[in-house]
C-alpha positions as CSV (number, residue, x, y, z in Angstrom):
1,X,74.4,107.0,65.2
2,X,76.4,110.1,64.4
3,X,73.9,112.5,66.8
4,X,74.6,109.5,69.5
5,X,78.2,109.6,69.2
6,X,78.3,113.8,69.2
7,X,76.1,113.8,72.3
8,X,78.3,111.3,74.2
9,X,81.4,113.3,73.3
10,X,79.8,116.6,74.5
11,X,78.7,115.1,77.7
12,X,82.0,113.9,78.7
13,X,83.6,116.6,78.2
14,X,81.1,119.0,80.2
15,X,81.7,116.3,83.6
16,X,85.4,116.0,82.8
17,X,85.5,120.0,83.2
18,X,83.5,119.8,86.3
19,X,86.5,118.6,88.5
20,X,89.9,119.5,89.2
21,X,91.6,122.3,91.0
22,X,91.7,123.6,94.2
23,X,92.9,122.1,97.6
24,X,90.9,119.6,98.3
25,X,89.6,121.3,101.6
26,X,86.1,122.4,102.2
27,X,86.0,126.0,103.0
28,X,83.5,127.7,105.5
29,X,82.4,130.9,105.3
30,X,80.2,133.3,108.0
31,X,81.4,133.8,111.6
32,X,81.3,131.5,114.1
33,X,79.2,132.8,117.5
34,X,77.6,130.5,119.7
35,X,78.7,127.5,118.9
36,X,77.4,127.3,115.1
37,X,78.8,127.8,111.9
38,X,77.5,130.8,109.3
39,X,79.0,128.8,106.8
40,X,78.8,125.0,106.3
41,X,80.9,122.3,105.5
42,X,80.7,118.7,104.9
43,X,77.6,117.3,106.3
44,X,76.2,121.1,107.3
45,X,75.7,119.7,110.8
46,X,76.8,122.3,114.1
47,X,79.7,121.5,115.5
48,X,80.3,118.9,118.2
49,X,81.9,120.3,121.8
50,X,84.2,117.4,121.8
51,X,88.5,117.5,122.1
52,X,88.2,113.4,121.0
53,X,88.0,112.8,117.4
54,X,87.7,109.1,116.0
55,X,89.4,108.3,112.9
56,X,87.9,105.1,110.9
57,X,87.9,104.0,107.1
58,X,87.2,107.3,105.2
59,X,85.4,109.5,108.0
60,X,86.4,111.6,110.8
61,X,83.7,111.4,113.5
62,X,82.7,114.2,114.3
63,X,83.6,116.1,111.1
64,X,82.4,119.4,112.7
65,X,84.0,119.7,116.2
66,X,84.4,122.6,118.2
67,X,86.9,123.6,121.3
68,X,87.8,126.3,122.9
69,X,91.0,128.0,122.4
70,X,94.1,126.0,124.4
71,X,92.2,122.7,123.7
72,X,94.2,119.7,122.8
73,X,92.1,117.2,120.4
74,X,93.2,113.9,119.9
75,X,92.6,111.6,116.8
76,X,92.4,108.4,117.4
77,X,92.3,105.9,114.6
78,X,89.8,102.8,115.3
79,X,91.1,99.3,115.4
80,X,91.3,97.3,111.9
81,X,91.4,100.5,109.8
82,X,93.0,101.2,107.1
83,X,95.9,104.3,106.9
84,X,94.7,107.9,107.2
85,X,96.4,111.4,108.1
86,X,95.3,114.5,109.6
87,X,96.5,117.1,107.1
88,X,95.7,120.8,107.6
89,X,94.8,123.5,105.3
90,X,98.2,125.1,107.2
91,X,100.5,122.3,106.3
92,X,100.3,120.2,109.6
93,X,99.8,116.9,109.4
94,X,99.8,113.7,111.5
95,X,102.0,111.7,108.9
96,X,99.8,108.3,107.8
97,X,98.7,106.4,110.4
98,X,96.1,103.4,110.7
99,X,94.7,101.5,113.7
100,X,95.3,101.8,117.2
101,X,97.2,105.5,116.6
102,X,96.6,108.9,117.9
103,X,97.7,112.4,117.1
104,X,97.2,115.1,119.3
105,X,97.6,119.2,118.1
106,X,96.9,122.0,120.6
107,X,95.1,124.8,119.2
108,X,96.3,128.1,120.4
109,X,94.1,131.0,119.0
110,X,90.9,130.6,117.5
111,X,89.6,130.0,114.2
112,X,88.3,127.6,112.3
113,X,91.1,124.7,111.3
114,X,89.6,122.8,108.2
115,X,91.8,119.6,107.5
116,X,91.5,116.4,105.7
117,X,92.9,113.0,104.7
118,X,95.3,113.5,101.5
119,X,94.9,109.2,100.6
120,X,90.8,109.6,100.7
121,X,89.4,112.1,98.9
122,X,86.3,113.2,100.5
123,X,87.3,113.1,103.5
124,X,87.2,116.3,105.8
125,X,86.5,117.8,108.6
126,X,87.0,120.8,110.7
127,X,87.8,122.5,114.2
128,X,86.3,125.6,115.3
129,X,88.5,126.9,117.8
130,X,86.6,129.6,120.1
């Protein structure tokens, strides 16, 4: 019983040091040319040429968009759905909003622009700007 008790005490503390830290925000890493990532993020699919993203209970659809620089992309959050923000790695953010809302940003210079929702952990996206 004593082994079983030692071996449930060292497992908990090895996950409970497996979390914690950081921002919360997938990071990608590579170049972007052509339209696909070197890096990946969540999902590790290429990115979607779309300026519409849709916003519904804990995923942004596509997570992996791309538009090219001067592009305005607009969130829109699906009907019935709960709240959610658009928060960026570079502190903009759409403020919580849930369904029927939109939020537009215009992205001026390329890059990639990873953001996510700060009430949902989990869920994030990006925008590769070309």
């Amino acid at each position: 019983m004593k082994f079983f008790k030692s071996l449930v005490t060292t497992a908990l503390v090895i996950v409970a040091s497996c979390g914690g830290g950081g921002t919360g925000y997938n990071s990608v890493t590579g170049t972007t040319t052509g339209g696909t990532t070197g890096g990946t993020t969540t999902g590790g699919s290429n990115p979607v040429v779309t300026n519409a993203i849709g916003v519904s209970d804990d995923v942004f659809t596509p997570a992996n968009a791309q538009v090219s620089v001067g592009s305005t992309v607009t969130w829109t959050w699906a009907a019935g759905s709960t709240a959610h923000n658009v928060t960026f790695a570079d502190g903009v953010s759409s403020g919580d909003k849930s369904g029927g809302a939109t939020y537009t940003r215009t992205f001026s210079s390329a890059g990639t622009f990873t953001y996510r929702c700060t009430i949902h952990p989990g869920m994030n996206a990006q925008i590769i700007v070309q």
